[in-house]
Structure formats: C-alpha cells, structure tokens
C-alpha positions, 0 to 999 in steps of 0.5 A: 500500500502507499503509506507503507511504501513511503517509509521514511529512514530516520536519516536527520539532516541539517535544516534552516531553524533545526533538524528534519527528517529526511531520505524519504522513498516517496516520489513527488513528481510520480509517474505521469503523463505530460499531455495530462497535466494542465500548465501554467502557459495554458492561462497566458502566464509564462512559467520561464526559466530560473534565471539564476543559481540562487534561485534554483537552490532556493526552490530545490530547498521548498521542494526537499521541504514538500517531500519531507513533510509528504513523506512524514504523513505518508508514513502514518496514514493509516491513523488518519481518519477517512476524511483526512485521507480523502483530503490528502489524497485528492491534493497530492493527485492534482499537484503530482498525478502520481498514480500511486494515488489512485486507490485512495482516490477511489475509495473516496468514490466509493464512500461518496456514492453510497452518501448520494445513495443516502441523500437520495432516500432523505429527499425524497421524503419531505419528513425525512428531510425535515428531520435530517435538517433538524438533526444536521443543526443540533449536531453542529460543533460548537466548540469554537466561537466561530462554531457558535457564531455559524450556529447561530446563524444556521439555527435561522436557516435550518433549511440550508443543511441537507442542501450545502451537504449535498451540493458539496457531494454532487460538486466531488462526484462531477470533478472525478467523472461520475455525476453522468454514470448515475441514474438520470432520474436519481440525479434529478432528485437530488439536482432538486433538492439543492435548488430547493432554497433560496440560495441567493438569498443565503449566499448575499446575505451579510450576516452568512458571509461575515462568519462563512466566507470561504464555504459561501464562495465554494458553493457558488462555484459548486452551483455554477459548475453544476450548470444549476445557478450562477450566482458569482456576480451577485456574491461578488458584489455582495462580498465587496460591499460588505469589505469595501477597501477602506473597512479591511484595516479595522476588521476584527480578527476573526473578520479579517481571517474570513476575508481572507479565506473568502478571498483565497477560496474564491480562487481555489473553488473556480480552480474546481479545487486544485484541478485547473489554474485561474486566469488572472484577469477573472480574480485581479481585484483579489490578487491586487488585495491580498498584495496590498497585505503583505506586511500585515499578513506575514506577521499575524495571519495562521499558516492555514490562510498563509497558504492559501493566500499563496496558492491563490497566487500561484494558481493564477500564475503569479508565483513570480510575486515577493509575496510567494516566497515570503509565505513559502520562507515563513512555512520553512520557519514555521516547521518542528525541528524534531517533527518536520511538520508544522505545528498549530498555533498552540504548538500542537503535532497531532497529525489528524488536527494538522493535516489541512495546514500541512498539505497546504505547505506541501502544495505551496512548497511544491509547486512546480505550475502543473495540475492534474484534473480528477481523478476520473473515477467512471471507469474504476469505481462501479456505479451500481454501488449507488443502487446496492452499496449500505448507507454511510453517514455524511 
C-alpha cells in the first residue's frame, strides 16, 4: 500500500531553524503523463526559466521541504481518519498525478456514492428531510466561537443543511467523472433538492458571509459548475460591499481571517479545487488585495490562510510575486525541528488536527505550475454501488 511504501529512514539532516527528517522513498513528481497535466502557459502566464543559481537552490530547498513533510504523513496514514485521507489524497493527485494515488482516490468514490445513495432516500421524503435538517443543526460543533457564531446563524436557516451537504457531494462526484454514470432520474432528485432554497438569498446575505466566507464562495462555484445557478456576480458584489477597501484595516480578527479565506477560496473553488489554474484577469481585484497585505499578513495571519493566500497566487500564475516566497520562507520557519511538520498555533503535532495546514505547505512548497484534473473515477469505481452499496453517514 502507499503509506507503507513511503517509509521514511530516520536519516536527520541539517535544516534552516533545526533538524528534519529526511531520505524519504516517496516520489513527488510520480509517474505521469505530460499531455495530462494542465500548465501554467495554458492561462497566458509564462512559467520561464530560473534565471539564476540562487534561485534554483532556493526552490530545490521548498521542494526537499514538500517531500519531507509528504513523506512524514505518508508514513502514518493509516491513523488518519477517512476524511483526512480523502483530503490528502485528492491534493497530492492534482499537484503530482502520481498514480500511486489512485486507490485512495477511489475509495473516496466509493464512500461518496453510497452518501448520494443516502441523500437520495432523505429527499425524497419531505419528513425525512425535515428531520435530517433538524438533526444536521443540533449536531453542529460548537466548540469554537466561530462554531457558535455559524450556529447561530444556521439555527435561522435550518433549511440550508441537507442542501450545502449535498451540493458539496454532487460538486466531488462531477470533478472525478461520475455525476453522468448515475441514474438520470436519481440525479434529478437530488439536482432538486439543492435548488430547493433560496440560495441567493443565503449566499448575499451579510450576516452568512461575515462568519462563512470561504464555504459561501465554494458553493457558488459548486452551483455554477453544476450548470444549476450562477450566482458569482451577485456574491461578488455582495462580498465587496460588505469589505469595501477602506473597512479591511479595522476588521476584527476573526473578520479579517474570513476575508481572507473568502478571498483565497474564491480562487481555489473556480480552480474546481486544485484541478485547473485561474486566469488572472477573472480574480485581479483579489490578487491586487491580498498584495496590498503583505506586511500585515506575514506577521499575524495562521499558516492555514498563509497558504492559501499563496496558492491563490500561484494558481493564477503569479508565483513570480515577493509575496510567494515570503509565505513559502515563513512555512520553512514555521516547521518542528524534531517533527518536520508544522505545528498549530498552540504548538500542537497531532497529525489528524494538522493535516489541512500541512498539505497546504506541501502544495505551496511544491509547486512546480502543473495540475492534474480528477481523478476520473467512471471507469474504476462501479456505479451500481449507488443502487446496492449500505448507507454511510455524511
């Protein structure tokens, strides 16, 4: 299996800020196939040479610090949840193409259309429905405030629960080719439920994009590459109204995080999560805003957004901006020197808890201007499924 071929030795090098492990058997670059791969002079940004020793060596540094860290999760995958694998395994596919992925991503198409096959039974039952909603909201976490403060919010749109799930299950089953294999009248019914709401009442909404920012953006680019609404303008404009330029120096903390994370999530979701780049002329107004926050940002923001702000920038192809390399200095900063990874703000290891943060870096660090779609799963995982496979819980 892969993680158990992704030994790593307990070879310690020397590293800027300490030591990390090393002498990892894991590829990154894989093996792929170039005519597969979507690069970066498909959206007008030329990826050019390195015009320099230093700047080979620099980028030799982010790339061992991509490996290493991969390796590190590799060697302990299988104490990460299902969840998390999946949300490794598809962020590695689309950075490396590496085949060795392929498993892991379908199993994860396994789980999503037994979780269709669900959702199918809830919708068609408008009792069902209701309770699933209700159920959905009392199980909301509350642990953070910014838990409480989503809560809050859903507890006046109960309506909304069932259908932000399941749009998010339909987006994952048409990224990996599977949206067209179910049942055409299954997909109606499901396609159905979500347009059910009023989501452009839910997505402009103020008060929903002040503490849900980054999940507004995504489900507007999932209801629009569904071909069922396109909203993009209308939450834009919403968005911008609620954080006019002249606001952004006197937002909360909590507040500006949630800019930002709109603002990268933006990006990601129009990329179909990672899958192709952006052309930077659809996103200039958030490239423009997230330069204008450079110093700010290096020096109060999490490595989470850290990232993203990065890859933002780099699927749009300008990874040639400062801002790049700063983010990508800072994460090698950031690193454990024992543990190689990089810890929570409260200095926290635990693998599963720092997952998202550390495929994050991995990506940034790795970049190398190449994404690979998918995977299509259409051929490789059986569709009957969908009609036979027991329920799993969403």
């Amino acid at each position: 299996m892969l993680w158990k071929a992704a030994m790593v030795s307990l070879l310690v090098v020397g590293w800027p800020g300490g030591q990390v492990l090393a002498d990892s058997a894991v590829r990154v670059d894989g093996a792929v196939q170039a005519n597969s791969a979507v690069q970066i002079n498909d959206v007008g940004q030329a990826g050019g040479e390195l015009s320099t020793n230093e700047s080979t060596a620099r980028n030799d540094v982010y790339q061992q610090a991509a490996t290493e860290i991969q390796a590190i999760y590799e060697a302990q995958f299988e104490a990460l949840s299902d969840d998390k694998q999946r949300h490794f395994a598809q962020r590695i596919w689309r950075l490396t193409g590496d085949p060795e992925y392929l498993a892991l991503n379908e199993a994860y198409g396994e789980r999503l259309l037994g979780e269709l096959a669900e959702y199918d039974d809830i919708v068609s039952s408008p009792e069902k429905l209701s309770e699933r909603n209700r159920e959905m909201l009392e199980s909301y976490p509350v642990r953070t405030t910014k838990q409480r403060r989503r809560q809050v919010m859903f507890s006046e749109r109960s309506e909304m629960m069932v259908p932000k799930h399941l749009l998010f299950r339909l987006a994952q089953a048409n990224y990996h080719d599977l949206l067209g294999e179910l049942p055409p009248e299954r997909l109606a019914r499901l396609e159905a439920a979500v347009m059910a709401v009023d989501w452009k009442d839910f997505l402009t909404d103020p008060e929903v994009l002040s503490v849900y920012g980054a999940q507004v953006a995504n489900n507007v680019a999932f209801l629009n590459q569904l071909g069922l609404v396109d909203l993009r303008s209308d939450v834009v404009q919403a968005f911008q109204q609620l954080y006019p330029s002249e606001r952004i120096d006197t937002l909360s903390r909590a507040e500006y995080y949630n800019w930002l994370y709109g603002m990268t999530h933006i990006v990601i979701a129009y990329s179909h999560y990672y899958q192709r780049l952006v052309p930077e002329e659809q996103v200039a107004w958030i490239i423009e805003a997230l330069v204008r926050q450079e110093d700010k940002l290096l020096d109060s923001v999490k490595e989470d957004i850290l990232a993203e702000v990065a890859l933002s920038l780099q699927l749009t192809g300008r990874e040639d901006l400062p801002l790049v390399d700063a983010i990508r200095n800072h994460l090698l900063e950031s690193r454990d020197a024992d543990a190689g990874i990089i810890p929570a703000a409260d200095g926290s290891l635990d693998l599963e808890d720092g997952e998202h943060r550390n495929v994050l870096a991995i990506m940034v660090l790795g970049w190398e201007g190449q994404l690979f779609p998918g995977p299509d799963l259409s051929q490789s995982v059986p569709v009957s499924q969908f009609e036979t496979e027991e329920m799993a819980t969403p």
